[in-house]
Each structure stands twice: as C-alpha cells, then as structure tokens.
gemmi code that builds the backbone of each chain (N, CA, C; Angstrom):
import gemmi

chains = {
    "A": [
        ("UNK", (110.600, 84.011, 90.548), (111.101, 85.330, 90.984), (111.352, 85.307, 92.478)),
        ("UNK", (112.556, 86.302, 93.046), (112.605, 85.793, 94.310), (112.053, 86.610, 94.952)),
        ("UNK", (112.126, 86.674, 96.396), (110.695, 87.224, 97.282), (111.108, 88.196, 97.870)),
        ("UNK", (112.629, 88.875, 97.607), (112.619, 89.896, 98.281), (113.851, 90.886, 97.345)),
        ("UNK", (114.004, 92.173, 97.985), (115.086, 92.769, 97.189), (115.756, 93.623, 98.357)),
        ("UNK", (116.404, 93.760, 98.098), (117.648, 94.520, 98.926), (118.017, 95.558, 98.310)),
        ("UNK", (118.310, 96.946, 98.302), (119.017, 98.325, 98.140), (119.822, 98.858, 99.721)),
        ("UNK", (120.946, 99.424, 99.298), (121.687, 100.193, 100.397), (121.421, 101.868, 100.135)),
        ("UNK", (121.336, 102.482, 100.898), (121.255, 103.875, 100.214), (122.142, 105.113, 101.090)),
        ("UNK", (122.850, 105.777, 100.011), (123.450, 106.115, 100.309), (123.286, 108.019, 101.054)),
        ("UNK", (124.251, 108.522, 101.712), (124.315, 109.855, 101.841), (123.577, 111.113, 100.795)),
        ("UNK", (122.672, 110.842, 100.165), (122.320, 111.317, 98.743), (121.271, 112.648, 99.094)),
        ("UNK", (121.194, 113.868, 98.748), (119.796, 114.766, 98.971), (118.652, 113.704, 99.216)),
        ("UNK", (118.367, 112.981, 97.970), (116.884, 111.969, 98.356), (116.724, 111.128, 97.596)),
        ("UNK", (116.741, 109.941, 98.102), (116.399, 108.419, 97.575), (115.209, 108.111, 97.041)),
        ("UNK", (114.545, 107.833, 96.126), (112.844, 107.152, 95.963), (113.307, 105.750, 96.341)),
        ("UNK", (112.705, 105.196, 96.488), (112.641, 103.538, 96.672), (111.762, 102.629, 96.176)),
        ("UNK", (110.691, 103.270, 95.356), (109.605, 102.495, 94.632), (109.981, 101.534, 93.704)),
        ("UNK", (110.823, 102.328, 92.945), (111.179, 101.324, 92.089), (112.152, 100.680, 91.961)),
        ("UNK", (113.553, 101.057, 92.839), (114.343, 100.718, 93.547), (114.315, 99.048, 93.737)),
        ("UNK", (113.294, 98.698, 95.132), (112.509, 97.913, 95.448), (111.754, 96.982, 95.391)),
        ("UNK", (110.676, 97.881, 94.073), (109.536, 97.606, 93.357), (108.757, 96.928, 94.799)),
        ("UNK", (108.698, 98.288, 95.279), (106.980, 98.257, 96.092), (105.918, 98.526, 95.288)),
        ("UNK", (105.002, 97.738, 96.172), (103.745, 97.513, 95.458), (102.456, 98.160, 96.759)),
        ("UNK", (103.408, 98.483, 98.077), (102.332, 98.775, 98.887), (102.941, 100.496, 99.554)),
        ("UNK", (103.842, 100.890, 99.171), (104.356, 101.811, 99.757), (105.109, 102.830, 98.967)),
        ("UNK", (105.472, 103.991, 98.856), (106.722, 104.763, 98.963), (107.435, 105.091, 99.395)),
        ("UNK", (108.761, 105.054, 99.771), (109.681, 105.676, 100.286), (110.614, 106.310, 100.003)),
        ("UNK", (110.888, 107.419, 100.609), (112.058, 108.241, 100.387), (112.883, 108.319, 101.323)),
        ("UNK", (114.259, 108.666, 101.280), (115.222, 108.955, 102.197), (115.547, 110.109, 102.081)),
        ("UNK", (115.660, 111.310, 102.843), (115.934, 112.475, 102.523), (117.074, 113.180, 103.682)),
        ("UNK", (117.835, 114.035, 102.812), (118.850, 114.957, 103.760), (118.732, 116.563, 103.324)),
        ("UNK", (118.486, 116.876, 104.256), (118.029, 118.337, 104.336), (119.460, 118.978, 104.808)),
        ("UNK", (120.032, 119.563, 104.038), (121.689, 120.382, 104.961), (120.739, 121.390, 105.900)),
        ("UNK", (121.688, 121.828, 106.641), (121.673, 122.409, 108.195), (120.897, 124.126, 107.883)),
        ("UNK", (119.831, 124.350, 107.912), (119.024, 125.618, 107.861), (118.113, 125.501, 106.654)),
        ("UNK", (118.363, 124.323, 105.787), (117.267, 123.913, 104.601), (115.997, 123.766, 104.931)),
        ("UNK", (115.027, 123.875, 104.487), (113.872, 123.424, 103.985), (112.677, 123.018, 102.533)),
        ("UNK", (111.791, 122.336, 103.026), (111.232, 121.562, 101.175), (110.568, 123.127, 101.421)),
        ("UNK", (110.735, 123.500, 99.644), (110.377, 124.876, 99.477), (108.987, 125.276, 99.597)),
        ("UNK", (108.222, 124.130, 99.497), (106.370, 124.098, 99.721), (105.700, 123.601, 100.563)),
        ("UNK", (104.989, 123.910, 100.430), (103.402, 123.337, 101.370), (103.081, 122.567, 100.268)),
        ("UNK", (102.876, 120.845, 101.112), (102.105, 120.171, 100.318), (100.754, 119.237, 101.494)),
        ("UNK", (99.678, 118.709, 100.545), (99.005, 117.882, 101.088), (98.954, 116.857, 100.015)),
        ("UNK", (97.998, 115.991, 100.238), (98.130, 114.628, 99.669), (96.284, 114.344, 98.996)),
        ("UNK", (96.464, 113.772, 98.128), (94.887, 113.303, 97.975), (94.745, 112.417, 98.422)),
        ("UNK", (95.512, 111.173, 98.607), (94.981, 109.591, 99.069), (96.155, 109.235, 100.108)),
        ("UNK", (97.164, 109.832, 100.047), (98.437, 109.450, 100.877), (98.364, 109.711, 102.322)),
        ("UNK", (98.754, 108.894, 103.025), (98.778, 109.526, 104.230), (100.568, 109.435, 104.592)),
        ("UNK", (101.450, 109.920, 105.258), (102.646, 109.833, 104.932), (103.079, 109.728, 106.483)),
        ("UNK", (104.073, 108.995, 106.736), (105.162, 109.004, 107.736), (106.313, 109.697, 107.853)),
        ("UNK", (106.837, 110.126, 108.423), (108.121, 110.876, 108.759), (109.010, 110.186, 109.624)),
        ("UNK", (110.217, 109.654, 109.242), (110.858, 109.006, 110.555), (112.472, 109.829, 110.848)),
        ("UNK", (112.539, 110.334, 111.539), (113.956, 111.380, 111.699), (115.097, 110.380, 112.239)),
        ("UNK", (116.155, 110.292, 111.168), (117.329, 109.643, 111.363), (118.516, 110.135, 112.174)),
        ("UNK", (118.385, 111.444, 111.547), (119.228, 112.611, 112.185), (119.473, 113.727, 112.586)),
        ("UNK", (120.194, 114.732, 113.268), (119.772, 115.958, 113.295), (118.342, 116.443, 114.046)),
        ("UNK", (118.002, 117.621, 113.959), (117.069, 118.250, 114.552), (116.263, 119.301, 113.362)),
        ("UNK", (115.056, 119.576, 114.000), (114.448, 120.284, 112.846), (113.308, 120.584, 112.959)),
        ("UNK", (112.812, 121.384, 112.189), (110.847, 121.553, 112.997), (110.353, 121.448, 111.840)),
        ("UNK", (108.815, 120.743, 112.146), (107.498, 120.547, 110.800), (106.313, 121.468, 111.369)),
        ("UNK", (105.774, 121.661, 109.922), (104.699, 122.414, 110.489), (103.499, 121.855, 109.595)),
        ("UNK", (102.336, 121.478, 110.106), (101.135, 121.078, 109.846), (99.982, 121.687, 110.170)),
        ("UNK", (99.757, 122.008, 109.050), (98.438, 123.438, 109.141), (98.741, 124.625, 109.576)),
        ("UNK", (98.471, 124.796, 111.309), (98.933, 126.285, 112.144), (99.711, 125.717, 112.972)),
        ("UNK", (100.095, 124.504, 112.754), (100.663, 124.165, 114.423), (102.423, 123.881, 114.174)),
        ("UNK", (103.452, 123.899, 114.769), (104.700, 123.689, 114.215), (105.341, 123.176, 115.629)),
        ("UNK", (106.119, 122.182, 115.289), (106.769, 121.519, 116.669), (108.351, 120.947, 116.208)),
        ("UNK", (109.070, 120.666, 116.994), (110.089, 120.023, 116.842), (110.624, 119.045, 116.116)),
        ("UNK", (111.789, 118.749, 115.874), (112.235, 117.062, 115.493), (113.234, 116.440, 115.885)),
        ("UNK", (113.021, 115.385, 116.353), (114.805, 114.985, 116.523), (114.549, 113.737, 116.537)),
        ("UNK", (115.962, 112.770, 116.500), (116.305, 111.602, 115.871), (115.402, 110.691, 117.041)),
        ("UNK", (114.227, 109.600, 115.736), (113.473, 108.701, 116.543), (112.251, 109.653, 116.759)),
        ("UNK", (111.919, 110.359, 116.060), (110.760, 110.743, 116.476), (109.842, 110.122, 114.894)),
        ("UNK", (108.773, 109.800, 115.694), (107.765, 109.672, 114.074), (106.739, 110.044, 114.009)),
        ("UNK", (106.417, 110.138, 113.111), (104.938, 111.644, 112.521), (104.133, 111.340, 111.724)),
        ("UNK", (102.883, 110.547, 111.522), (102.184, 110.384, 110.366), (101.215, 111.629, 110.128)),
        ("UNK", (101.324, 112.058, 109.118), (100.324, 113.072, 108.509), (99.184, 112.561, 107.624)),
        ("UNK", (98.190, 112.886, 107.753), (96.805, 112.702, 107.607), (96.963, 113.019, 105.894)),
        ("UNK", (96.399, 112.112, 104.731), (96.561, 113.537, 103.451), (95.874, 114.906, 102.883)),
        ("UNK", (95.133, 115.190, 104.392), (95.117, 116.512, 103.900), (95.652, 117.484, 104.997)),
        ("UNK", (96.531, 117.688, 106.158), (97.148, 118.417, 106.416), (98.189, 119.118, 105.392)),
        ("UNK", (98.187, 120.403, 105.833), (99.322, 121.036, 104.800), (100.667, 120.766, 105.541)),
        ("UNK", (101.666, 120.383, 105.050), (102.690, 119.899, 105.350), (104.034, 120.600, 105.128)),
        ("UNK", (105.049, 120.736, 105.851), (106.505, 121.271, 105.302), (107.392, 121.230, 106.533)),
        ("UNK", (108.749, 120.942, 106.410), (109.775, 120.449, 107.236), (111.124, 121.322, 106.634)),
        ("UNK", (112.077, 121.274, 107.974), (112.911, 122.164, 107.754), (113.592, 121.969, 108.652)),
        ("UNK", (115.562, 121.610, 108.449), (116.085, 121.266, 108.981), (116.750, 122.535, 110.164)),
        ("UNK", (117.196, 122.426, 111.088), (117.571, 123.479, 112.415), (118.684, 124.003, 111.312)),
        ("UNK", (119.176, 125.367, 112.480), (119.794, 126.032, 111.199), (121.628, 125.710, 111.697)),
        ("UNK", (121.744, 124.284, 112.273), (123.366, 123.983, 113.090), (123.432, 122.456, 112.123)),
        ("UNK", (122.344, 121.884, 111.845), (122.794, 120.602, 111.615), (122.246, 119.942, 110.524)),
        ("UNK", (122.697, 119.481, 109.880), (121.519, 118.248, 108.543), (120.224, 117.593, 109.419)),
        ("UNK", (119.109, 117.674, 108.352), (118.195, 116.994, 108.807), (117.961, 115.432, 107.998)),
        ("UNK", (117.947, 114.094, 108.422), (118.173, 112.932, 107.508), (116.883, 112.598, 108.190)),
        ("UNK", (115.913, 111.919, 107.015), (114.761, 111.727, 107.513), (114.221, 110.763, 105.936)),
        ("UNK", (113.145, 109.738, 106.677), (112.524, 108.753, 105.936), (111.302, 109.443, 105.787)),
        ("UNK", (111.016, 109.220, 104.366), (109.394, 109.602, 104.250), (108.487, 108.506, 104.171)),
        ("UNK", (107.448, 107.955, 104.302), (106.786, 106.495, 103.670), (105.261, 107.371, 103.409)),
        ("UNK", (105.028, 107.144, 102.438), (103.548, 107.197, 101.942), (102.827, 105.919, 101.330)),
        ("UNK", (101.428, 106.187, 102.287), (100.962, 104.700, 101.933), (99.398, 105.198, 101.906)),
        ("UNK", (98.961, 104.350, 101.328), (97.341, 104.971, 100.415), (96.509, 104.403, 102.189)),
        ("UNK", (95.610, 105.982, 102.696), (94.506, 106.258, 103.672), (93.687, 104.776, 104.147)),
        ("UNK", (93.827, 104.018, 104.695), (92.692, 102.920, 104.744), (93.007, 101.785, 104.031)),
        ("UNK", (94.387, 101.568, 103.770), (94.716, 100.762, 103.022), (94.970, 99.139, 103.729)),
        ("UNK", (95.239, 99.009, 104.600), (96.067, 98.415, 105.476), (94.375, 97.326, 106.537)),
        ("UNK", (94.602, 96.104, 105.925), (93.999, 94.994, 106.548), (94.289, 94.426, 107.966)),
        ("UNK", (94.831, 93.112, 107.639), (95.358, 92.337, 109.123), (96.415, 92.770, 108.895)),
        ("UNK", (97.228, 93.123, 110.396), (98.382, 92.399, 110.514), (99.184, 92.465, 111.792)),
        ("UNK", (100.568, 92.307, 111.270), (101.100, 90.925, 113.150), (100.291, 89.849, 112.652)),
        ("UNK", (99.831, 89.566, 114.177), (99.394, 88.143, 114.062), (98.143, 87.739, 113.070)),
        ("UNK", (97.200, 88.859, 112.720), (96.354, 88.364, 111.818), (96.853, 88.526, 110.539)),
        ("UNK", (98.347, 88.649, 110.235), (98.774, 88.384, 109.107), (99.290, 87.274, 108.237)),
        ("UNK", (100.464, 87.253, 109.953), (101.541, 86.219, 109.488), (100.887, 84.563, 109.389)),
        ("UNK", (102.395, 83.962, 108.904), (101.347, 82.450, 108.743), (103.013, 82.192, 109.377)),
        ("UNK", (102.911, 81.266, 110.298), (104.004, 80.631, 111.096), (104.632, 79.796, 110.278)),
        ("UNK", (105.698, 79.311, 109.742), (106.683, 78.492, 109.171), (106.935, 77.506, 110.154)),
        ("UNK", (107.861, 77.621, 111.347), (108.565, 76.773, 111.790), (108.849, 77.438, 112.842)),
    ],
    "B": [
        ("UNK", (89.504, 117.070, 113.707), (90.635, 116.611, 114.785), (92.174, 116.915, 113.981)),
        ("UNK", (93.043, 117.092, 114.851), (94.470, 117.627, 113.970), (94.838, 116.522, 112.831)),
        ("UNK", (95.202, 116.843, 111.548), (96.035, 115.551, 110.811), (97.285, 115.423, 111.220)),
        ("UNK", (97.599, 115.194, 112.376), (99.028, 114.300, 112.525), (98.710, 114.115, 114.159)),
        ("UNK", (99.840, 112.791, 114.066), (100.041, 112.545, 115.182), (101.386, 111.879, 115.236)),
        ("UNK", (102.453, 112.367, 116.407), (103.557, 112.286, 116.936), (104.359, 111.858, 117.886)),
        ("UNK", (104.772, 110.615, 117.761), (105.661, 109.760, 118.871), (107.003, 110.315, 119.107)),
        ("UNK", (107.305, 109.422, 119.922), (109.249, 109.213, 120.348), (109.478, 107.946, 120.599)),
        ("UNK", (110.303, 107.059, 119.985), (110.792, 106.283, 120.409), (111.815, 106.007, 121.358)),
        ("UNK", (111.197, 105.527, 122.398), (112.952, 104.667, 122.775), (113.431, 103.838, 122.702)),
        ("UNK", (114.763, 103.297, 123.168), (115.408, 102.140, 122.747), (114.833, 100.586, 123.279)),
        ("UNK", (113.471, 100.348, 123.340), (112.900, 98.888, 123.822), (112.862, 98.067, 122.644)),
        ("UNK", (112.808, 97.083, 122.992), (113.020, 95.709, 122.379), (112.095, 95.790, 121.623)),
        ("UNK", (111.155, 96.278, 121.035), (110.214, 96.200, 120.427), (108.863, 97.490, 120.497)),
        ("UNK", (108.921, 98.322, 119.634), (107.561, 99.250, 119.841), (106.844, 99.404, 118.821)),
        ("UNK", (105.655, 99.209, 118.943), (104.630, 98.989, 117.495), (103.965, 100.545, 117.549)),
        ("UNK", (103.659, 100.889, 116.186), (102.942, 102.264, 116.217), (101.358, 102.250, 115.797)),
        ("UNK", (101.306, 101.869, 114.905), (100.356, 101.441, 114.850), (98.977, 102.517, 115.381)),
        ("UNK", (98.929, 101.879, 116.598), (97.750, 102.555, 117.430), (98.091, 103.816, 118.217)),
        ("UNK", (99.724, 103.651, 118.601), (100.284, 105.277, 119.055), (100.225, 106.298, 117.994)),
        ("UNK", (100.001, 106.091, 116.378), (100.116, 106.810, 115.877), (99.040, 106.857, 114.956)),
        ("UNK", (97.952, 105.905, 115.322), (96.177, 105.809, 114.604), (97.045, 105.587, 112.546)),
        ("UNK", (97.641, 105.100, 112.647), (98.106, 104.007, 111.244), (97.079, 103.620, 110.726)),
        ("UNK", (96.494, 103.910, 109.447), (95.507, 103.540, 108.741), (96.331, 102.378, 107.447)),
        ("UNK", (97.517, 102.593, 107.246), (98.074, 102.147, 105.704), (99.138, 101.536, 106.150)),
        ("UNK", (99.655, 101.529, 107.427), (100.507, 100.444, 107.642), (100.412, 100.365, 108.697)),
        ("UNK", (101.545, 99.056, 108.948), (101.727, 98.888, 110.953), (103.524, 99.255, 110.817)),
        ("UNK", (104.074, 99.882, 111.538), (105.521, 100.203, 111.686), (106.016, 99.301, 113.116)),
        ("UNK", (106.903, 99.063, 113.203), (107.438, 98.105, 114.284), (109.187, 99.024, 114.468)),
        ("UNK", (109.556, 99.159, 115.271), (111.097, 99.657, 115.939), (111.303, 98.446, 116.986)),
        ("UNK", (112.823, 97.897, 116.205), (112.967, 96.583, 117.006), (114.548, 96.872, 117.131)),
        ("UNK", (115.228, 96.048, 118.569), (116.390, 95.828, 118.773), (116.835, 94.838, 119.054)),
        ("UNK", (117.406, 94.027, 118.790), (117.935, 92.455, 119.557), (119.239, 92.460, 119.513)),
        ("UNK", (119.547, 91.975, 120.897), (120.672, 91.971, 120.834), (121.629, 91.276, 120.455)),
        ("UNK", (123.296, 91.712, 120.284), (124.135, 91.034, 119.897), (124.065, 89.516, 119.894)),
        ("UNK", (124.355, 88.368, 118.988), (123.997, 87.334, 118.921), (122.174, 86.522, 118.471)),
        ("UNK", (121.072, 87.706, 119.140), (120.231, 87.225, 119.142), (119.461, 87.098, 117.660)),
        ("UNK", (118.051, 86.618, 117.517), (117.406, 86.700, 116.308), (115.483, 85.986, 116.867)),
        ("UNK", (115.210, 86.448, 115.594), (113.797, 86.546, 115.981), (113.760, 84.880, 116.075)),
        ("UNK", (112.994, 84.024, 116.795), (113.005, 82.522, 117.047), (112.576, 81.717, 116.247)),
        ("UNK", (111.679, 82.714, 115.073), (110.731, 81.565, 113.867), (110.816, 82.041, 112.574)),
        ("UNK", (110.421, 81.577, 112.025), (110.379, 82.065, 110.498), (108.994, 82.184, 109.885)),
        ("UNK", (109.048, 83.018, 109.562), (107.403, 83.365, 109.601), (107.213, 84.321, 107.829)),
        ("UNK", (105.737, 84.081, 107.223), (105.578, 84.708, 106.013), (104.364, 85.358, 106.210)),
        ("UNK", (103.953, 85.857, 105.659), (102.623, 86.882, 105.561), (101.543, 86.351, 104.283)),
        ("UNK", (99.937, 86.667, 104.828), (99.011, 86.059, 103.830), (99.283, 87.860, 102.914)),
        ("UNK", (99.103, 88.922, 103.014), (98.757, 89.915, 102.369), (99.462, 90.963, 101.901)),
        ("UNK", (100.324, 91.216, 103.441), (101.080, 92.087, 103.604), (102.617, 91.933, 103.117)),
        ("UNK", (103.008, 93.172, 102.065), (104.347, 93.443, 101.813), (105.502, 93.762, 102.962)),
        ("UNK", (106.669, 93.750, 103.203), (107.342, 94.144, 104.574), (108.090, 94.913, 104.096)),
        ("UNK", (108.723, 96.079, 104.587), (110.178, 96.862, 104.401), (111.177, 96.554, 105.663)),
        ("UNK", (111.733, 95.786, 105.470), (112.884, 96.156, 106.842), (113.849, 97.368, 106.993)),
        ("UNK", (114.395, 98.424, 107.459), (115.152, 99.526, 107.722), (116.184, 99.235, 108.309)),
        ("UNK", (117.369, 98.941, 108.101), (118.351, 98.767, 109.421), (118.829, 100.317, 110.105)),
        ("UNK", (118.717, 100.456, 110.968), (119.452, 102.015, 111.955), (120.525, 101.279, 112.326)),
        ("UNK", (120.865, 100.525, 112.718), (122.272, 100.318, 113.678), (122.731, 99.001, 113.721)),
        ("UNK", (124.189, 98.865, 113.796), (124.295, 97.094, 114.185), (124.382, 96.523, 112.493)),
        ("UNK", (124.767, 95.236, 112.565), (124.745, 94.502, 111.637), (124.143, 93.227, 111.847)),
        ("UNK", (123.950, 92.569, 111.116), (123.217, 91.380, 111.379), (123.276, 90.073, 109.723)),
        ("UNK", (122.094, 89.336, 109.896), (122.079, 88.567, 108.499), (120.356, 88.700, 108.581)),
        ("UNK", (120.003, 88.335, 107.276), (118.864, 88.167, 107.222), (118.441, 86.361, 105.860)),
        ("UNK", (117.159, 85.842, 106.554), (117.192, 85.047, 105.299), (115.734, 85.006, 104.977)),
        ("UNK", (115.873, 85.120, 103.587), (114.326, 85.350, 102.907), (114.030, 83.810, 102.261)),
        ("UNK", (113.452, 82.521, 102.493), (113.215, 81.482, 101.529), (114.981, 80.619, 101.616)),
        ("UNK", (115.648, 80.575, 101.131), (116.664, 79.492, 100.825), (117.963, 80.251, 101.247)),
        ("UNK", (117.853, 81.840, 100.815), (119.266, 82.692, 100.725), (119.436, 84.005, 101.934)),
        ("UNK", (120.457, 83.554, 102.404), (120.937, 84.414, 103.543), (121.939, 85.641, 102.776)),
        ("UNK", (121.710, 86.925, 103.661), (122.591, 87.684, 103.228), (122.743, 88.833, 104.376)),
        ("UNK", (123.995, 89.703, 104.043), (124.160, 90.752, 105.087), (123.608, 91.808, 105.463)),
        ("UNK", (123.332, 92.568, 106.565), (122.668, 94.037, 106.901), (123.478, 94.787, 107.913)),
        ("UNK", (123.336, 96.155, 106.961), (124.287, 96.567, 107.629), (123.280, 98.054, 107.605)),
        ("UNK", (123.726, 99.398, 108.176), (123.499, 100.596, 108.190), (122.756, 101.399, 107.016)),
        ("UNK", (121.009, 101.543, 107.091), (120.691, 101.898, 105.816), (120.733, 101.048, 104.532)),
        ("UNK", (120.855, 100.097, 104.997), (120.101, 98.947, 103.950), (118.345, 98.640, 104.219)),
        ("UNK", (117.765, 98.372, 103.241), (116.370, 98.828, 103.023), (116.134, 97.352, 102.080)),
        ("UNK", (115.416, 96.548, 102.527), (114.449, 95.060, 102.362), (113.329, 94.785, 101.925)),
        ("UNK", (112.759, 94.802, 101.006), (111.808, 94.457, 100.913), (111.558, 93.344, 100.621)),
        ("UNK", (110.529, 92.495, 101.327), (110.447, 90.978, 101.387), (109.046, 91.211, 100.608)),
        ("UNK", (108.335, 89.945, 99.890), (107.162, 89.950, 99.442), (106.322, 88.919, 100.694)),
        ("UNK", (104.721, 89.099, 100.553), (104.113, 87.775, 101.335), (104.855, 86.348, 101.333)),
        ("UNK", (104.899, 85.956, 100.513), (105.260, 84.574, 100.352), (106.435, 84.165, 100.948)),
        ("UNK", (107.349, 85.293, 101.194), (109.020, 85.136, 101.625), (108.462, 84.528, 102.769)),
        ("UNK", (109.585, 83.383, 102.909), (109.942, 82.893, 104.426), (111.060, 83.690, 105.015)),
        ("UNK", (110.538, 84.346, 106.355), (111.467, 85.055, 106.539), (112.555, 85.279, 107.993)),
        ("UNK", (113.298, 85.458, 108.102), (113.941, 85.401, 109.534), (115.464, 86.298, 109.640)),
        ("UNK", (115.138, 87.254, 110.962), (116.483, 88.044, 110.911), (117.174, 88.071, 112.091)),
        ("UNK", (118.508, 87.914, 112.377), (119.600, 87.918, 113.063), (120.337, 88.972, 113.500)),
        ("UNK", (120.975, 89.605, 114.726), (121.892, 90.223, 114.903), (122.795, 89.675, 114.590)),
        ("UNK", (123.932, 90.281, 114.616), (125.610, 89.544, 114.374), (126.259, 89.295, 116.013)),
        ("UNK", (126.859, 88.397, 115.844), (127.939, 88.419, 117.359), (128.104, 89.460, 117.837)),
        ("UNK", (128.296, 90.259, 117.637), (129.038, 91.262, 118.256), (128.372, 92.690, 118.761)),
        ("UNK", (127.176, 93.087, 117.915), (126.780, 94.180, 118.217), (125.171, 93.935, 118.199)),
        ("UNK", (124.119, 94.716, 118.760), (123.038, 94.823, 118.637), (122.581, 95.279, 117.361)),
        ("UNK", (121.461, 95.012, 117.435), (120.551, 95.119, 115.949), (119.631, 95.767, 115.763)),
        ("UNK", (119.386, 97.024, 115.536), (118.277, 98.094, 115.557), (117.596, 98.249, 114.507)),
        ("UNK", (116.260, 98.146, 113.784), (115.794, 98.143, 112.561), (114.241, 98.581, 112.906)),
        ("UNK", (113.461, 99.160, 111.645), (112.478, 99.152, 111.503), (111.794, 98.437, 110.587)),
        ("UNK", (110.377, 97.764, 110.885), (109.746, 96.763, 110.231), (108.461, 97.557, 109.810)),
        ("UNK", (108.235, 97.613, 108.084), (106.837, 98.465, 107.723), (106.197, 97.170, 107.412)),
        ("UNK", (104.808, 97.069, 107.694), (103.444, 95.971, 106.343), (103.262, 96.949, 106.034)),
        ("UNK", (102.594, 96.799, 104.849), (101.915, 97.518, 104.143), (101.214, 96.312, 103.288)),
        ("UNK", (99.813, 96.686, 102.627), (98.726, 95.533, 102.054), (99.604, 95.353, 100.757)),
        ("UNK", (99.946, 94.203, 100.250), (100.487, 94.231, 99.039), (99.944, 94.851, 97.213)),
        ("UNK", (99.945, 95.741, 96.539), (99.533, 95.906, 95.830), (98.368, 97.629, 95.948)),
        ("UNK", (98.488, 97.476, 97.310), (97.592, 98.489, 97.925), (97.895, 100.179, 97.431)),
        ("UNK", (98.695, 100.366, 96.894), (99.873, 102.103, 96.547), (98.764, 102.285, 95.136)),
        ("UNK", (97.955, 103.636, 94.924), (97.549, 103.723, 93.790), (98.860, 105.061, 93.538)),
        ("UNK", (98.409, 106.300, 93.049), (99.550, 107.188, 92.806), (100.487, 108.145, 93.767)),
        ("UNK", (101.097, 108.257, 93.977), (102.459, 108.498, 94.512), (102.994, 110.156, 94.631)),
        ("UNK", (103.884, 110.730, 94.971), (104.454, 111.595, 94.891), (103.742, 112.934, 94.358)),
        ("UNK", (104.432, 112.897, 92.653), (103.840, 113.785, 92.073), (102.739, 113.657, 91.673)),
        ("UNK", (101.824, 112.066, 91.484), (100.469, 112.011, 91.574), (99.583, 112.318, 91.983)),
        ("UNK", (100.021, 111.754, 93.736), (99.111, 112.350, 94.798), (99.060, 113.861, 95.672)),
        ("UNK", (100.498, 114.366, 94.964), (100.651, 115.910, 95.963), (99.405, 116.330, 95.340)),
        ("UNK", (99.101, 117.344, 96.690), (98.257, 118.681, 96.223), (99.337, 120.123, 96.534)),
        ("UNK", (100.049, 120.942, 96.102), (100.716, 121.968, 95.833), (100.140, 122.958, 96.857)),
        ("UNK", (100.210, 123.539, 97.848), (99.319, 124.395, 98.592), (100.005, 126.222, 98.258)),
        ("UNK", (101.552, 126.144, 98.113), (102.093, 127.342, 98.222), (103.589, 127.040, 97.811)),
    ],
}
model = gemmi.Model(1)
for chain_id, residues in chains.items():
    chain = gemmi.Chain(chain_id)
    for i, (resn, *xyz) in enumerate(residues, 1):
        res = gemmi.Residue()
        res.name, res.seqid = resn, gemmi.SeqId(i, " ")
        for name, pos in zip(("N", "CA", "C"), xyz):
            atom = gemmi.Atom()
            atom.name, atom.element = name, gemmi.Element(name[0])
            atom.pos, atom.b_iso = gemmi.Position(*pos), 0.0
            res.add_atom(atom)
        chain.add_residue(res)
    model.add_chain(chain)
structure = gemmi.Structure()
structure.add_model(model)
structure.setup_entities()
C-alpha cells in the first residue's frame, strides 16, 4: 500500500477529509461560511481539542464569554471543553480549516520524530 | 485558565506552533520556500502521521519512489514510513502547512465527540 494520499478540495460549504485521506490521527474539515453566516450552535468537544486556521475573509469566534476577531493566517486551538461558535463578517466569506485531534495525544516530534533518510 | 489560545502568522520561512499555541495533539508548522527551493533531505517519521496544506505557489512533492504536483488547496497525507521530500517550482514560492499528528491516535470525531451546548 502506498504511503501517502493526495485530495484537492474544492470551493465547497465543507469538506471532511477523514476518509477522504483515511487519517488515522486527525480530522479535518475545510469550511466556507458566505459573508454574514454563522455555524448555528454552540459546541464543545469531549476528547477533541480543535484548530481553526482562517484561509479567508474576516470573521469573529466566540469561546465561552470572550469573542475576538479573525482574519486570514490567524490560528486558534480550542481546548474540548470551551463552548465554541464562529461567524463569518457580514461583507465577506469566511474559508477556514478545522483539525480536530484527540487532547494529549501527540508524543515526539520534529526532531524526536523524524528518522533522517539521506 | 481560558480554553483557547490565538496566534498570527507571518510570512517567515518557517513558524512552529506548537508551544505558541500549548498543542497537546499535534505540532503545526507554516512554511515558505522559495521559488526553486526545497527542503535539503528526505526524511520519514517513527510515529507520527503528516498532513501537508498547500496556501500558495506550486511545487512537487515525493513520497518513497513517486513524485507528483501541488498546487492551491491540495491536502497530503503521508504515512510514517513515507520517505518524504517537498519542492517549490521555478517560478513561484511555496507556502504550505505541515500537521503530525500520533498515527492511529483519533478515537471519535465530529458527531461523536460534539457536546451540543445550544
């Protein structure tokens, strides 16, 4: 079997990538929020802790009581139990990566990972 | 203490999050090289799964024996074992993000792990 896989993804509301992929250490989503949208809930996580990476656009999150900005290149990991929800500005699409990856999961790595080839 | 914490990237050759962003489940990397350039070795991992992200630029990438193209929103996943090594193209710089994550490490997901708050 070979050692890696490749997907392109396109302009779409929202991508999963799990199985896409077939990760075994992660989730990801790709998401586009049109211009004044937002995810209709408050969520938290039981084991997840999640990333946010903003591709595009502008937009504000709010976690717990606190609510701040977004814009392209900003990144955000949320804890899994903050209450969570995002929402794109009300001029522009919001395009944004989600990654959820299980609390404490994560061993060596960089250099206490890799093994040098050549 | 708050559940989140929130960067900005800028455009440097390399910024790890990791510890800017107290990463428990992965290490995230934001990398650029420029036009022509590429990482110098080829390197595989004892544990860790990788996602590559491309943001910008085109480039090649080669996992083990087979080279192939990257372009805008193409999404990689290499396994440990991949030998791996990536390239800008002639012409333009190469902007991407690099996830580990522990291989095998993801118990449930999405609608598994939400908790519903409102």
């Amino acid at each position: 079997m070979k050692n890696y896989e490749k997907v392109h993804v396109d302009k779409e509301p929202r991508t999963e990538l799990h199985d896409k992929l077939n990760l075994t250490g992660a989730e990801i989503s790709v998401n586009n929020l049109p211009a004044g949208a937002g995810i209709p809930f408050v969520h938290a996580h039981k084991n997840n802790e999640e990333i946010y990476i903003i591709l595009s656009g502008n937009g504000t999150m709010t976690v717990d009581e606190e609510t701040f900005d977004l814009s392209p290149l900003d990144f955000v990991r949320v804890s899994p139990a903050g209450k969570r929800q995002i929402k794109a500005s009300e001029n522009e699409p919001l395009e944004y990566i989600c990654i959820q990856t299980k609390e404490n999961s994560l061993g060596g790595y960089t250099q206490d990972d890799a093994i040098m080839i050549e």
